[in-house]
KOLDO-880160 format. One record per residue (C-alpha): residue in one letter; x, y, z. Coordinates in steps of 0.2 Angstrom, whole numbers, plus 5000, padded with zeros to 4 digits. Example, Ala and Ser with C-alpha at 12.3 -4.5 7.8 and 13.67 -1.06 7.14 Angstrom:
# KOLDO-880160
a506249785039 s506849955036 
This chain:
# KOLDO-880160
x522150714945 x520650824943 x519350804958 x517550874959 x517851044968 x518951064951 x517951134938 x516851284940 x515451274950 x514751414942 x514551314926 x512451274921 x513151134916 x514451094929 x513051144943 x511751014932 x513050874936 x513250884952 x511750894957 x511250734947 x512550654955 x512150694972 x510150634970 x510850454963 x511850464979 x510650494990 x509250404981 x510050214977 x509350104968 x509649894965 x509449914946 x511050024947 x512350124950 x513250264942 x514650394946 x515650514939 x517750474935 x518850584949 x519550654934 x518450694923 x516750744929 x515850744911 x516250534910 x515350434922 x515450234922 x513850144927 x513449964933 x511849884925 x510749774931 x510249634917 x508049634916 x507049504924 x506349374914 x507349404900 x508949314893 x510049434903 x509349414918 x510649394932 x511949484919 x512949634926 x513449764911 x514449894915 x514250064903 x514950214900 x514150384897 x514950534891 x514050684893 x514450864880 x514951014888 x513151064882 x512450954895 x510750964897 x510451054880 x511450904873 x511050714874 x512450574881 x513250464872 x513150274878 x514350124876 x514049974883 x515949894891 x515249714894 x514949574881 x513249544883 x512649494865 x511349634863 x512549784860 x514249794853 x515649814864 x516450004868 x515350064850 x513950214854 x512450174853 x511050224846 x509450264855 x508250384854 x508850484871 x510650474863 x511650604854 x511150484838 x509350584839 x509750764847 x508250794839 x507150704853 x508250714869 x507150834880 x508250954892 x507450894907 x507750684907 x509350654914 x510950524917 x509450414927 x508250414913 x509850354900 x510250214913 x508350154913 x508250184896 x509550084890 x509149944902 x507249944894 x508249934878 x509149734882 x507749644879 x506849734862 x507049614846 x506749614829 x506749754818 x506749874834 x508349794840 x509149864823 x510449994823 x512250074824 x513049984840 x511549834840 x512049634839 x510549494838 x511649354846 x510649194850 x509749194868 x510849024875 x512349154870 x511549284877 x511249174894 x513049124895 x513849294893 x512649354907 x513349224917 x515049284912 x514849464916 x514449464933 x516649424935 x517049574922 x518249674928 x518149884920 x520049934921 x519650114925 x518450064941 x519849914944 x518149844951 x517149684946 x515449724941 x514849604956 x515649724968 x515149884959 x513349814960 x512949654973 x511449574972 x509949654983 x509849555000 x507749525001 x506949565017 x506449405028 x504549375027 x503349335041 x502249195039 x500749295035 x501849375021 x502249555033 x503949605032 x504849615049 x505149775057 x506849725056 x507449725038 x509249655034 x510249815025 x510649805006 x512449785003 x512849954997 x513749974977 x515350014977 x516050154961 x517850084962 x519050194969 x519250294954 x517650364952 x517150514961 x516050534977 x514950664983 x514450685004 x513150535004 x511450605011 x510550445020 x508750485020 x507950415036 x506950255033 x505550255045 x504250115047 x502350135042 x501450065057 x499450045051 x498450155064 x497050045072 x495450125081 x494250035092 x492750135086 x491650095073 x491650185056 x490750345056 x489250285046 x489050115057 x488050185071 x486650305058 x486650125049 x486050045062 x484750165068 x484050165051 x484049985051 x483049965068 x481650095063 x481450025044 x481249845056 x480149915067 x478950025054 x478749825046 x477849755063 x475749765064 x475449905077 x474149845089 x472749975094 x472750035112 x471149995123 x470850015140 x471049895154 x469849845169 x470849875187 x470049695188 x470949625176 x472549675186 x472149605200 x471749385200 x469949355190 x468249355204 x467849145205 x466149125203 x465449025220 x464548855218 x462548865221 x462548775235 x464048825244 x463348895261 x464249075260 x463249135245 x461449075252 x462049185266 x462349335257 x461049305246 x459549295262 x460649435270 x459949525255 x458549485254 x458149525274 x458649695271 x457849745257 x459249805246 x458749775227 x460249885221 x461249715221 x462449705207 x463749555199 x465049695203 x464649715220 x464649525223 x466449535216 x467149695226 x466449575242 x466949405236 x468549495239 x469249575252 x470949635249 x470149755238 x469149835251 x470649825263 x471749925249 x470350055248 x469649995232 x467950065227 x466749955217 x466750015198 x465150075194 
């Protein structure tokens, strides 16, 4: 039996192959999974997933994909191995990425844009859903061989299509909707023994952890100094004036007329002659403290 390191490696189209092969490898996916036979490199078998909200939801179709020794140049040609009541069983069909319409296939889609293609493909009706290879079964039909199809068994794979392709485990959920940092690992699709392998290359998965910064965003701070000096611009500006040192101090009282204090100052006055007698010079000695601080009387 013929294994991969078999054929030329020099090959464009041999080289194109392998290389597919190797990204579906490395870069699985839940909707599928496809491989290569051991001994025949240009005929690979693929597992399909049924779409969501559609009548083949939950249906697993198996398909197999021949590829001409023109490969890229050259589309493949699909059959679909499963009763699924959409496409007839082991006929080509024919879809625009097929080798029905070579006219459209574009060198640089590949076996991954057949698989998503086809799959795109299950739920189409009407006049759409016409052609070589089609059926237009009714959907409770449809329902019930999707339920079926999951148990099919391909006799090349010697693999039921619910081992080629388990159902995706989902990841628990915290009760704010976060996904733990532990996530439970996805059962991994098996090919069946009889489909080749290349060296599986597991891409790390890290987990994005959201950077947090006790600062305030750069425009916070000019924000709120604009803020402040547009609220302080609004208030009424008051006119500067200047202030008495008497009004720093406790305000002079006035002394009653007949308190005996002031008719002593007031003859004392008189005796000496003094007629230079001012209000602010009965203030300055109503009050000490301000001759004690050194104080002058304002003139």
């Amino acid at each position: 039996m013929a294994t991969l390191t078999s054929h030329n490696s020099a090959n464009a189209s041999v080289k194109r192959i392998l290389r597919e092969a190797r990204e579906i490898q490395a870069d699985p996916s839940t909707e599928f999974t496809a491989g290569p036979l051991e001994d025949n490199l240009f005929d690979w078998h693929c597992t399909l997933r049924g779409p969501k909200d559609t009548e083949f939801e939950g249906g697993l179709y198996h398909v197999r994909i021949t590829l001409p020794p023109q490969y890229p140049f050259r589309p493949p040609s699909l059959r679909v191995l499963t009763p699924s009541g959409r496409f007839e069983v082991d006929t080509p069909v024919c879809i625009s990425f097929t080798n029905y319409h070579e006219e459209l296939w574009q060198p640089a889609w590949g076996i991954r844009t057949a698989i998503i293609g086809l799959q795109g493909f299950f739920p189409v009706s009407g006049s759409n859903a016409l052609g070589v290879g089609s059926l237009n079964a009714p959907p409770q039909e449809r329902k019930r061989l999707a339920a079926l199809s999951r148990e099919w068994k391909c006799p090349h794979c010697n693999q039921k299509n619910i081992e080629m392709l388990p159902d995706p485990v989902e990841t628990p959920k915290q009760e704010d909707g976060a996904s733990l940092t532990e996530s439970v690992e996805t059962p991994k699709a098996s090919l069946g023994p009889n489909v080749a392998r290349q060296d599986k290359v597991q891409a790390p998965n890290h987990i994005a952890i959201p950077a947090f910064s006790s600062t305030l965003p750069p425009n916070t701070l000019s924000t709120t100094t604009e803020a402040n000096a547009t609220a302080l611009s609004l208030q009424p500006s008051t006119p500067a004036r200047n202030i008495s040192i008497f009004e720093l101090g406790p305000k002079p009282v006035a002394l009653p007329s007949n308190d005996p204090a002031r008719h002593g100052e007031e003859n004392g006055a008189r005796a000496s002659g003094d007629k230079s007698d001012t209000p602010q010079q009965h203030q300055v000695q109503a009050f000490p403290a301000f001759r004690d601080s050194g104080v002058e009387g304002v003139s």
